[in-house]
C-alpha positions as CSV (number, residue, x, y, z in Angstrom):
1,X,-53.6,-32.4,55.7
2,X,-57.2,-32.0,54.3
3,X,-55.4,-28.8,51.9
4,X,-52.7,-31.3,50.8
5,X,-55.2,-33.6,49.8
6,X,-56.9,-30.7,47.9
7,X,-54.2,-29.8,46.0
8,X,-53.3,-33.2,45.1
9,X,-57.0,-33.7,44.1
10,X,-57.0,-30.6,42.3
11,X,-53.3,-31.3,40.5
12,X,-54.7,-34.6,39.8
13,X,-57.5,-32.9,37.9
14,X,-55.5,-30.8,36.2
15,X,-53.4,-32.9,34.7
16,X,-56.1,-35.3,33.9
17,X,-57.7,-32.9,32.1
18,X,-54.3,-31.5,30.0
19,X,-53.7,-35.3,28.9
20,X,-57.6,-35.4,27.7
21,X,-56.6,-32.4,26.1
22,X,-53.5,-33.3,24.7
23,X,-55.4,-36.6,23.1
24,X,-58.3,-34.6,21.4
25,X,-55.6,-32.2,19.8
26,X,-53.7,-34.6,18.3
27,X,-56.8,-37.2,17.2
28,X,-57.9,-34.3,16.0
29,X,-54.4,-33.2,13.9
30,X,-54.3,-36.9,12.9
31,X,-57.4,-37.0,10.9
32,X,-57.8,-33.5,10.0
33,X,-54.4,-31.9,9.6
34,X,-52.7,-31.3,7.0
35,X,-50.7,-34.5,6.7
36,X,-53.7,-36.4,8.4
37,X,-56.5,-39.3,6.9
38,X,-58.7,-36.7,4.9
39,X,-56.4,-34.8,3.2
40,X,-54.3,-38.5,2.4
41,X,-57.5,-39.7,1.2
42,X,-57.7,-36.3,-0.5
43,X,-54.7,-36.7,-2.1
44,X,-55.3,-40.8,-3.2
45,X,-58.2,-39.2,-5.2
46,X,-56.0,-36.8,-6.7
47,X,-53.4,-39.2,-7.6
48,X,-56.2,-42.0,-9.4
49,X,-57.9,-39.4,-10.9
50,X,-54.6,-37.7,-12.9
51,X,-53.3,-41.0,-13.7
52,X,-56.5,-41.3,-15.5
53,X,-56.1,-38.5,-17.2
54,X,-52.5,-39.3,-17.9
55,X,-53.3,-42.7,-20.0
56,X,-56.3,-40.4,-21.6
57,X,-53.0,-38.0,-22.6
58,X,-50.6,-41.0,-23.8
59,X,-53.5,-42.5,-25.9
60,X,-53.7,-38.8,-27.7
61,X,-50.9,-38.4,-28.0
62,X,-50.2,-41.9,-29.7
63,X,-52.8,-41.5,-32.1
64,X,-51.7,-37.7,-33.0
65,X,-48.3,-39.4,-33.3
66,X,-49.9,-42.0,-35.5
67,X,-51.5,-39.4,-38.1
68,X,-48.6,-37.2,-38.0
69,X,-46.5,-40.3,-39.4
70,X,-49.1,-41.1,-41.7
71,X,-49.2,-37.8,-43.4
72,X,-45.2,-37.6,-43.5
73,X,-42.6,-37.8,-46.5
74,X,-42.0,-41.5,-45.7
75,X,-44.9,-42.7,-45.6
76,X,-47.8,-42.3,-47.8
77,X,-51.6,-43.1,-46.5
78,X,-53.9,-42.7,-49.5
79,X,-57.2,-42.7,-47.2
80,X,-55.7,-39.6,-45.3
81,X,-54.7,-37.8,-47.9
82,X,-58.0,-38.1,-49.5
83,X,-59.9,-37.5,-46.4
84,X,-57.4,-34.2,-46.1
85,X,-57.7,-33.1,-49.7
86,X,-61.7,-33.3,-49.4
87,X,-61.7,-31.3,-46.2
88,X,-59.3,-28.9,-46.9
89,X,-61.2,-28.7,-51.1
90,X,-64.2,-29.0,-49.9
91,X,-64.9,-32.1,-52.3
92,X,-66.8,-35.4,-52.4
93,X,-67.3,-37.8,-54.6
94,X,-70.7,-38.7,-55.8
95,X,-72.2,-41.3,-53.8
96,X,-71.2,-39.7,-50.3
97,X,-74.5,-37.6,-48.3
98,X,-72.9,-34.5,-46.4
99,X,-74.4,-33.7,-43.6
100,X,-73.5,-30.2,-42.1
């Protein structure tokens, strides 16, 4: 009877421990695996900080949109082309100070 007992005890223990076991892996895989909360909170980083860059992108690329439209056949912008003339001339008028 008393070995009975012992090997209850001792399968009792056993599977005890394999549960604790069991628990620590997957607490473990759940925060930090790779679908777990660090590599989620890695990722929510991630995401904010190329949306950022995305509406830094768009706004670029609206204002390079904006120029290009300015310097087009259709549409004439006299302070660009004077600002592109100079540049590309090397000319300013007289009461402009050029700083290099």
């Amino acid at each position: 009877m008393e070995t009975l007992n012992r090997k209850s005890g001792l399968v009792g223990y056993v599977v005890s421990l394999s549960v604790i076991a069991l628990i620590a892996y997957f607490s473990y895989a759940a925060i930090q695996g790779p679908s777990g909360l660090v590599s989620l909170f890695k990722y929510q980083a991630q995401e904010s900080r190329l949306e950022s860059e995305l509406a830094d992108l768009q706004l670029e690329r609206l204002a390079a949109k904006n120029r290009t439209r300015r310097m087009s056949d259709r549409f004439l912008d006299l302070d660009l082309l004077d600002e592109q003339a100079r540049k590309v001339m090397g000319y300013a008028r007289g009461d402009e100070i050029i700083i290099q």
